[in-house]
Backbone as JSON, one array per atom type, in Angstrom:
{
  "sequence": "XXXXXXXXXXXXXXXXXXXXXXXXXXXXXXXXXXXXXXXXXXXXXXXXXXXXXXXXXXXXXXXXXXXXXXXXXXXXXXXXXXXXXXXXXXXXXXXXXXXXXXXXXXXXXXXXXXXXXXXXXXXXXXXXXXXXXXXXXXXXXXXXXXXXXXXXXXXXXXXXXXXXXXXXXXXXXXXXXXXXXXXXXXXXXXXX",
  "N": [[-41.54, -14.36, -17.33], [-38.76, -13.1, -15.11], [-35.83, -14.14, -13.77], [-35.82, -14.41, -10.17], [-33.8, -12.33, -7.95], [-30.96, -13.56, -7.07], [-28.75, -12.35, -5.12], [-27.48, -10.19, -2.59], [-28.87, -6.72, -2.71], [-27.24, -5.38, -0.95], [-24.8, -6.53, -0.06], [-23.84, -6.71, -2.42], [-23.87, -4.26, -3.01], [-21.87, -3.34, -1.15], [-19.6, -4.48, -1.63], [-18.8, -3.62, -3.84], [-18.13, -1.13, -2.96], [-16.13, -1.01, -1.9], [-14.42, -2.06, -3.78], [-14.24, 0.53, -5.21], [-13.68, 2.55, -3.29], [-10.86, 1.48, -2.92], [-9.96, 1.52, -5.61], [-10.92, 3.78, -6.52], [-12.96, 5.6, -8.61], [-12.55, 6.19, -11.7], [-10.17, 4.31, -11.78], [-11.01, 1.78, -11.13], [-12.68, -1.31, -13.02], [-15.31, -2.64, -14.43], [-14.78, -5.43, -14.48], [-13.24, -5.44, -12.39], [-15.33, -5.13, -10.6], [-17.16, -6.95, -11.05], [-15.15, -9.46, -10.21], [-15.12, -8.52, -7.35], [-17.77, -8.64, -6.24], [-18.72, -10.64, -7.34], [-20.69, -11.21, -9.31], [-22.32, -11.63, -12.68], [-21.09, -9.31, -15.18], [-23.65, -8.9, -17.08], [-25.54, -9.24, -14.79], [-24.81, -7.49, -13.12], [-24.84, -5.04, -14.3], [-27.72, -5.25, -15.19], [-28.92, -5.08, -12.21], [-27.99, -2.22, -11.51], [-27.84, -0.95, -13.45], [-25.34, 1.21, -14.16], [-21.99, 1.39, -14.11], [-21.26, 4.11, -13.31], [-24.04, 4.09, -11.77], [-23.76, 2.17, -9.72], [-21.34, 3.15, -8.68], [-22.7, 5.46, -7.16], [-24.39, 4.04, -5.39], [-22.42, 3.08, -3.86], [-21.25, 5.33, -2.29], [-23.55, 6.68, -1.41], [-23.6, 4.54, 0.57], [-21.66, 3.56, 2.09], [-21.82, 6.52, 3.27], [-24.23, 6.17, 4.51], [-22.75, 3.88, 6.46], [-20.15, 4.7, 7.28], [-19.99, 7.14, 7.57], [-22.06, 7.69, 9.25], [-21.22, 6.52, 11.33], [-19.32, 7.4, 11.73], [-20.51, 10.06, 13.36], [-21.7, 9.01, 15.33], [-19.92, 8.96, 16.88], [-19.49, 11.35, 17.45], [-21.5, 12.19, 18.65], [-21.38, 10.85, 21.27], [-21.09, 10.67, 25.24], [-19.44, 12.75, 27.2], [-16.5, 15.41, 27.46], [-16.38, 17.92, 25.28], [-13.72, 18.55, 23.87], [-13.12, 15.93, 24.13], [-14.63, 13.94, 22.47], [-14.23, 15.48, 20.04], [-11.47, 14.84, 19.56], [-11.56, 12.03, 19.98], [-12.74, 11.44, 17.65], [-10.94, 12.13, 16.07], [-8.52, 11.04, 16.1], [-9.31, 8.15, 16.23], [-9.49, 8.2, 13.12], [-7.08, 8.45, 12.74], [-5.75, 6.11, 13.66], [-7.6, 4.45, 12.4], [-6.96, 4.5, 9.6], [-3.89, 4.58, 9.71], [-3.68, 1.61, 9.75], [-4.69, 1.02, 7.79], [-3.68, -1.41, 5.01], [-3.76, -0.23, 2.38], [-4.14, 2.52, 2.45], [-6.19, 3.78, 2.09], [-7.81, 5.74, 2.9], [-10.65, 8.26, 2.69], [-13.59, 7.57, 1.71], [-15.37, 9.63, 0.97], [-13.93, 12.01, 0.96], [-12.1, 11.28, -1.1], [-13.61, 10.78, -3.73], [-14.42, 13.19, -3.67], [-12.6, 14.4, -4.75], [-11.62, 13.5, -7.55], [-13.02, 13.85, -10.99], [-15.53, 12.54, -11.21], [-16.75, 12.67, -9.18], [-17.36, 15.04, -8.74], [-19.9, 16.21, -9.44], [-23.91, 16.14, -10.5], [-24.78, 13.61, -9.21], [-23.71, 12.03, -7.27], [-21.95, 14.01, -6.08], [-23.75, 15.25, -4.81], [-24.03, 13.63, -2.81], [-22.0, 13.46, -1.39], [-21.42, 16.19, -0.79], [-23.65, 16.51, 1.04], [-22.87, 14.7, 2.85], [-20.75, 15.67, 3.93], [-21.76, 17.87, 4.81], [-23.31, 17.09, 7.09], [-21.46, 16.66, 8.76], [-20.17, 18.47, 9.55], [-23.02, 20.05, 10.45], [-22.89, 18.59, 12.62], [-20.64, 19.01, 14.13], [-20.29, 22.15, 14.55], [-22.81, 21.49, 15.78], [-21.5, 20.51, 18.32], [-19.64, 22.36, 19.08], [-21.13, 25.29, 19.37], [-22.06, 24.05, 21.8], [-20.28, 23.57, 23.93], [-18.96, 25.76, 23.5], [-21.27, 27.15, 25.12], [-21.05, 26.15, 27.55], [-18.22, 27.13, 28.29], [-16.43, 25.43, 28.08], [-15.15, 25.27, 25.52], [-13.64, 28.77, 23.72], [-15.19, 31.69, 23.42], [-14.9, 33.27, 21.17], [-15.37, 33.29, 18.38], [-17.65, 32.75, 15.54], [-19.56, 29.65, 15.77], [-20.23, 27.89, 13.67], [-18.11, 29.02, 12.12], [-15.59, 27.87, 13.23], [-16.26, 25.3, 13.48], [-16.24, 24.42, 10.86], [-13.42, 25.79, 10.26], [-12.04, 23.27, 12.13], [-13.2, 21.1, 10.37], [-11.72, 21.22, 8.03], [-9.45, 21.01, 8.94], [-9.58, 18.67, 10.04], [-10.46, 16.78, 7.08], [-7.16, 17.66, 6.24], [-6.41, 16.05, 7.44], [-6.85, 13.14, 7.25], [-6.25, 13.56, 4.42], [-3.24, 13.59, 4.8], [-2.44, 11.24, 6.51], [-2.83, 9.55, 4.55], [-0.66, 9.33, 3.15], [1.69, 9.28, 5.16], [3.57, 8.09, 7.64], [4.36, 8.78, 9.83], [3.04, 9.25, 12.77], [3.54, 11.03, 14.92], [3.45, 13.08, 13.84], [0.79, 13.19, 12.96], [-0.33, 13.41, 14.99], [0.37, 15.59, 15.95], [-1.4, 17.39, 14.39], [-3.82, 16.98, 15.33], [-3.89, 17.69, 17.68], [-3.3, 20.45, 17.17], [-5.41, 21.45, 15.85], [-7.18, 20.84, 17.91], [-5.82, 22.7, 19.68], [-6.64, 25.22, 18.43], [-9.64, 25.25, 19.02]],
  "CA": [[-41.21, -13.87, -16.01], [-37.59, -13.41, -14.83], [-35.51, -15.1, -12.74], [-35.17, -13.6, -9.43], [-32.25, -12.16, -7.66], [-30.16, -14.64, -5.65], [-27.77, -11.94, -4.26], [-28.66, -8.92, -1.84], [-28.3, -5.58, -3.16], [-26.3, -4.29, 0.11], [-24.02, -7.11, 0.0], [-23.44, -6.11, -4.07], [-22.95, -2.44, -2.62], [-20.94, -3.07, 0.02], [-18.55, -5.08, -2.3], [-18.67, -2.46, -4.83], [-17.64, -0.07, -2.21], [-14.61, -1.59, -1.45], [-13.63, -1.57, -4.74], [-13.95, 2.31, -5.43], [-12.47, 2.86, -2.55], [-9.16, 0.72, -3.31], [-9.21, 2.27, -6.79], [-11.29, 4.88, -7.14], [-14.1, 5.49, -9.98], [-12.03, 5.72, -12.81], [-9.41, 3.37, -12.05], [-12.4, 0.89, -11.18], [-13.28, -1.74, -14.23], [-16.55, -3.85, -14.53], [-13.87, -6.45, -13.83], [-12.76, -5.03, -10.98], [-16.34, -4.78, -9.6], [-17.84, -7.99, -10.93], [-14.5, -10.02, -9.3], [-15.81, -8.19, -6.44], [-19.14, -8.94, -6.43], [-19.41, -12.19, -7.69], [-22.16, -11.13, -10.15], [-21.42, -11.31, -14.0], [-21.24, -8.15, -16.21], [-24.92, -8.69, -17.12], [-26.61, -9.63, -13.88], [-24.11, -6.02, -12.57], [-26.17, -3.95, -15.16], [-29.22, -5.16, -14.87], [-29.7, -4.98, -10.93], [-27.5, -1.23, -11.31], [-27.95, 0.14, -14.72], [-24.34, 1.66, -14.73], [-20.87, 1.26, -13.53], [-21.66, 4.99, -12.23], [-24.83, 4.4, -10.86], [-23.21, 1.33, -8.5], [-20.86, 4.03, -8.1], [-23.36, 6.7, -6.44], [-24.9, 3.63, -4.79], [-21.42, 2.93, -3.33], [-20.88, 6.39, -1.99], [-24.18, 6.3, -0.57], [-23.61, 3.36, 1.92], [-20.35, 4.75, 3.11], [-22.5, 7.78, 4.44], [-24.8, 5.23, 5.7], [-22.38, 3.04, 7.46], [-19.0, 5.21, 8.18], [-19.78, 8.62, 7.55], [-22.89, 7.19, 10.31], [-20.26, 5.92, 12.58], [-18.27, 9.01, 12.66], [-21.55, 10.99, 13.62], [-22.54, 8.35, 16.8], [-18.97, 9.04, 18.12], [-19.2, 12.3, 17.76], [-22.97, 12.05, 20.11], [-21.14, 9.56, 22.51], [-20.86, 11.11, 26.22], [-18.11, 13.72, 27.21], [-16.14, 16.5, 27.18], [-16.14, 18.72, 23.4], [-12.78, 18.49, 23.11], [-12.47, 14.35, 23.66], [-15.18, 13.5, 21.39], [-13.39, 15.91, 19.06], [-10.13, 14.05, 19.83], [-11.06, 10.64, 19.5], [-13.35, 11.28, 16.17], [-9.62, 12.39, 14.98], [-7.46, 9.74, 16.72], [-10.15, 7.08, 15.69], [-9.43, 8.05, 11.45], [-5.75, 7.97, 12.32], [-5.58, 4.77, 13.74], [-7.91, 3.41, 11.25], [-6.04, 5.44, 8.04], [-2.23, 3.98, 9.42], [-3.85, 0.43, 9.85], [-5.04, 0.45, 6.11], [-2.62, -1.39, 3.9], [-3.56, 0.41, 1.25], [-4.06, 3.79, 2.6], [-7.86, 4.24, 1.0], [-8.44, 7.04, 3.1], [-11.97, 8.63, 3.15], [-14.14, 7.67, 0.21], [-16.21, 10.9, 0.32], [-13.07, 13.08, 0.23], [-11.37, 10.55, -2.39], [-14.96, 10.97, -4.73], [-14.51, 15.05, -3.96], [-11.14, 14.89, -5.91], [-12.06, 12.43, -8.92], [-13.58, 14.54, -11.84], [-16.93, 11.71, -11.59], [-17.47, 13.19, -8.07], [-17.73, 16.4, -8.83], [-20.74, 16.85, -10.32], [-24.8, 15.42, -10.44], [-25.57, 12.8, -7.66], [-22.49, 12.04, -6.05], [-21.31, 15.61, -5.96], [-24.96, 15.82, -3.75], [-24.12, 12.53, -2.17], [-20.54, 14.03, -0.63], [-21.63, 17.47, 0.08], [-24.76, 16.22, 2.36], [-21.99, 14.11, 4.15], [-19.79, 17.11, 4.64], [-22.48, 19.27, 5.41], [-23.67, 16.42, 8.2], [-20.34, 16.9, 9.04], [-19.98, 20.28, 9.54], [-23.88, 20.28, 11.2], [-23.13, 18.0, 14.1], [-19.55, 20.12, 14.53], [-21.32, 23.08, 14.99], [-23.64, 21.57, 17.48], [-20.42, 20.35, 19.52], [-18.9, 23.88, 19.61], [-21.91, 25.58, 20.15], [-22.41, 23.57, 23.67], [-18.78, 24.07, 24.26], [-18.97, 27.73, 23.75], [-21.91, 27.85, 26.21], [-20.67, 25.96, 28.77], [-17.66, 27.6, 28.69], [-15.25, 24.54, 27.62], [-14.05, 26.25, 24.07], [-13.57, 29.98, 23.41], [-16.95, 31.99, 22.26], [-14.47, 34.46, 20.38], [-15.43, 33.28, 17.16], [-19.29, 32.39, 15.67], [-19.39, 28.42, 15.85], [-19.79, 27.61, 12.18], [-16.57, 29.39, 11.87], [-14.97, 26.89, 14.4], [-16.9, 24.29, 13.13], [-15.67, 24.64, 9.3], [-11.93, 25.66, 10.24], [-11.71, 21.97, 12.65], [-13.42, 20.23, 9.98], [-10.61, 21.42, 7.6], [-8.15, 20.29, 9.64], [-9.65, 16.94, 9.86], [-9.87, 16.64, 6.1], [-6.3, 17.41, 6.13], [-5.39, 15.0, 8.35], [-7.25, 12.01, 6.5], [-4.69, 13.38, 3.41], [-1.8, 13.47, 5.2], [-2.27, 9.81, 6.84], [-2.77, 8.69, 3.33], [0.88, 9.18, 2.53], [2.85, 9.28, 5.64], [3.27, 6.65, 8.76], [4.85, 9.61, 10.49], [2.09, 9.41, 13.8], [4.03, 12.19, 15.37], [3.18, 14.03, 12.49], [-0.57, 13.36, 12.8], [-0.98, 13.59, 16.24], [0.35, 17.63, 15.99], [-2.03, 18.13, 13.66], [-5.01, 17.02, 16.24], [-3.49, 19.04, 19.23], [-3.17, 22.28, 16.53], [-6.6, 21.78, 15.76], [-7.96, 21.54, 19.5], [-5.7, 24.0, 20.27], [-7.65, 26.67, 17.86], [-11.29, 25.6, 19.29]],
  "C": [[-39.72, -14.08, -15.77], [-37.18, -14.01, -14.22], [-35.5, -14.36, -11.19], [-34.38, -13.86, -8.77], [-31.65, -13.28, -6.7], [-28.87, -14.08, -5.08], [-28.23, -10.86, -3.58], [-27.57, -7.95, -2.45], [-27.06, -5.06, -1.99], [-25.02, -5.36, 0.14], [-23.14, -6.72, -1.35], [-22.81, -4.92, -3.28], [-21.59, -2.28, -2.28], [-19.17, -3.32, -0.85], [-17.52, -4.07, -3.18], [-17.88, -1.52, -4.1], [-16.38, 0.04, -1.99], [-13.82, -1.4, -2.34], [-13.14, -0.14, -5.36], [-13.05, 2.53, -4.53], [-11.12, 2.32, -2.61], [-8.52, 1.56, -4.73], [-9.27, 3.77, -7.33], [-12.39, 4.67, -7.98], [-13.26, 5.44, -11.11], [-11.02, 4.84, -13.16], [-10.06, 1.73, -12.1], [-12.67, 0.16, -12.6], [-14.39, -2.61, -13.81], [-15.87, -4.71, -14.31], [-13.87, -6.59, -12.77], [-14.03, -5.4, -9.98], [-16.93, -6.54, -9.91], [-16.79, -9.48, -10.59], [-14.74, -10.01, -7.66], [-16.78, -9.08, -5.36], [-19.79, -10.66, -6.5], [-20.46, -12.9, -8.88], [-21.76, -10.78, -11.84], [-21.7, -9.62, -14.5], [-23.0, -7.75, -16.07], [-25.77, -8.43, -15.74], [-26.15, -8.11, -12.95], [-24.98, -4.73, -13.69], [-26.98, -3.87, -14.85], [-30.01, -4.9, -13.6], [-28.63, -3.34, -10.85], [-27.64, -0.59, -12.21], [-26.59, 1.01, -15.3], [-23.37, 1.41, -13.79], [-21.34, 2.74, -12.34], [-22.66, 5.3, -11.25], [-24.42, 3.11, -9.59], [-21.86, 2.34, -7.25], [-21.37, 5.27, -6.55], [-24.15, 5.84, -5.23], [-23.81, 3.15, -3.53], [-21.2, 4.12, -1.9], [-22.06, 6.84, -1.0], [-24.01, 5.57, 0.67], [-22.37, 3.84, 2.38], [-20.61, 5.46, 3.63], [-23.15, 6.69, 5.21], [-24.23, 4.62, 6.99], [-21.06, 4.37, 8.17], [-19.37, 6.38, 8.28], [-21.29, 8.88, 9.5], [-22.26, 7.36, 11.51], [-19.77, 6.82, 12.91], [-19.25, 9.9, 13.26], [-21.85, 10.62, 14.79], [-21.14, 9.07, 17.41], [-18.89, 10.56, 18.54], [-20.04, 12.64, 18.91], [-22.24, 11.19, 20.94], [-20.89, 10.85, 23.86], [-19.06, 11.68, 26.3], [-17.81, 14.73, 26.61], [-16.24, 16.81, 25.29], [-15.21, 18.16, 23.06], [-12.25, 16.8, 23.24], [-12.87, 14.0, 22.95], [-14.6, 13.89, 19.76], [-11.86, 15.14, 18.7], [-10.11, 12.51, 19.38], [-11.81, 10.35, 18.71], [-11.96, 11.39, 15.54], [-8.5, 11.22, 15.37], [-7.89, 8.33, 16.17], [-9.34, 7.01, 14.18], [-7.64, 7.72, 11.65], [-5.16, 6.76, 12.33], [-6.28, 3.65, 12.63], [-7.1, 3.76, 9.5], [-4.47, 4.81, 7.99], [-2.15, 2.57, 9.54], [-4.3, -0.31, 8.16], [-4.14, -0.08, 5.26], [-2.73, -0.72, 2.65], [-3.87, 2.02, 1.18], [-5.48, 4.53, 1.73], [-8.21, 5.84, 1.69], [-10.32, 7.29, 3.63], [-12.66, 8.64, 2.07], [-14.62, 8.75, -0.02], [-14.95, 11.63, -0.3], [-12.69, 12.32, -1.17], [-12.51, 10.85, -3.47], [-14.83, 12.46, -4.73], [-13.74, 14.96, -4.67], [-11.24, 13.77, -6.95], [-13.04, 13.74, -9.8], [-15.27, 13.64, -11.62], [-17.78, 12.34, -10.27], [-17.81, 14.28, -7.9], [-18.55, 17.1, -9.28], [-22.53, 15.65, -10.44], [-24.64, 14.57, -8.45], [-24.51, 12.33, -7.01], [-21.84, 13.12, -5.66], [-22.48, 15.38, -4.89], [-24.44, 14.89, -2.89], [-22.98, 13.47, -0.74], [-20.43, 14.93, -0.06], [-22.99, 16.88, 1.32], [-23.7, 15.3, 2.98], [-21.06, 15.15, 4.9], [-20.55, 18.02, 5.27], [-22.7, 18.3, 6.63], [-22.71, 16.82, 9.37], [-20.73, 17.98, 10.32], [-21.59, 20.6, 10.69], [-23.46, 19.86, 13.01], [-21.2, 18.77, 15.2], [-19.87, 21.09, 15.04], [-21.73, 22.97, 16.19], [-22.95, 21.33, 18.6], [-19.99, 21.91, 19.88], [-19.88, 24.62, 20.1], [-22.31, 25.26, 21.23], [-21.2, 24.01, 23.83], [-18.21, 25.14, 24.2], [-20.15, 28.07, 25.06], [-21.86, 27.22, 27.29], [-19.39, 26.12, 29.52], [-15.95, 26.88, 28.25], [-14.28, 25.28, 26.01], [-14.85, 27.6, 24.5], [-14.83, 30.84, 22.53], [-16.27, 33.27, 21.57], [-14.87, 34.47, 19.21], [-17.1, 32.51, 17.03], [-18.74, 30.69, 15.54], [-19.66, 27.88, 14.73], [-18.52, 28.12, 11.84], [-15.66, 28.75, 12.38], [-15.12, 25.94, 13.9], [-15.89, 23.71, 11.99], [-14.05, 24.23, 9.55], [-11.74, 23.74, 10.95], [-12.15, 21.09, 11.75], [-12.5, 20.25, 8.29], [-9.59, 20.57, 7.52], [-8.2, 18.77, 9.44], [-9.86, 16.32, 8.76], [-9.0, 16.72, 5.69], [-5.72, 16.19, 6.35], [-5.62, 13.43, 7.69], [-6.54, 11.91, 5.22], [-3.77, 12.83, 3.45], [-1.77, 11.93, 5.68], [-2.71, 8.88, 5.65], [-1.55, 8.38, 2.57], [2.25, 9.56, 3.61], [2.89, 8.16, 7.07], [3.96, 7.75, 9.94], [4.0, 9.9, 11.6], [2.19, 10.37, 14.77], [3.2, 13.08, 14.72], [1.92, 14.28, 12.89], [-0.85, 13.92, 13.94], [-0.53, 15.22, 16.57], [-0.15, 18.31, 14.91], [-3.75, 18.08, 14.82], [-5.19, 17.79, 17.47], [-3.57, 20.68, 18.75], [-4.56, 22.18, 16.1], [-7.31, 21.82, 16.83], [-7.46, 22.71, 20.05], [-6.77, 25.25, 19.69], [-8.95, 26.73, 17.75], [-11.49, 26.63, 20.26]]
}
């Protein structure tokens, strides 16, 4: 009979998470993760089976917890365009507070060759599509109560603002310029 575990998987995750996100998946070593972690080489196999599957389990809990978080604020009370405003004001302030400028793990996993494909490719698009769903359902009220413009269908609205706000999680990955950001959040409310 084995021994059993004396660490929790979500605490492992979470750890793990941290590390992708700082380096990435391929800059990432079993080092990297089991400094992390706390958990040797072996005991990191055996409760994950692969560097990439801690990976996909990583990428996971980030939807869980942040990609989560960005979804309540978007449901919190108020106007379309504040909730829209301070889902984008929120990433900037947390994006120019990062010393290391990590960004947004999903996007960062879209542009890595490991994310692009199998179960984190699914992982990243069902966060974008979440995305993109609960966008939608903002503009669509905000087209029928008159607050945004019903010139355009509201997936089309949806999409283009959620664009923008993948830009903007770029751009505050490599500039401190807050001017900068903050006329990218006014040019995207402007064109709801």
């Amino acid at each position: 009979m084995g021994r059993p575990r004396e660490f929790s998987d979500h605490a492992v995750v979470d750890a793990a998470m941290e590390v992708f996100w700082e380096k990435g998946y391929e800059a990432a070593t079993t080092q990297d993760l089991c400094a992390r972690t706390g958990l040797g080489r072996g005991s990191l196999y055996n409760a994950f089976g692969s560097k990439h599957r801690l990976y996909e389990e990583a990428v996971r809990r980030y939807a869980q917890t942040k990609g989560a978080a960005q979804l309540a604020m978007l449901a919190e009370p108020g106007s379309v365009r504040e909730r829209l405003r301070e889902m984008m004001l929120g990433v900037i302030d947390a994006d120019l507070a990062d010393p290391g400028r990590r960004g947004c793990l999903a996007l960062n996993a879209a542009t890595e060759p490991s994310g692009r494909t199998g179960d984190v490719a699914a992982l990243v698009r069902r966060q974008f599509t979440d995305l993109e769903q609960e966008l939608c359902h903002l503009v669509t009220v905000g087209q029928r109560t008159g607050e945004l413009s019903a010139d355009r269908p509201p997936l089309q609205v949806a999409r283009t603002f959620q664009s923008a706000y993948y830009g903007l999680r770029v751009l505050a990955k490599v500039t401190d310029d807050r001017s900068a950001l903050l006329d990218v959040v006014e040019g995207a409310l402007a064109a709801l």
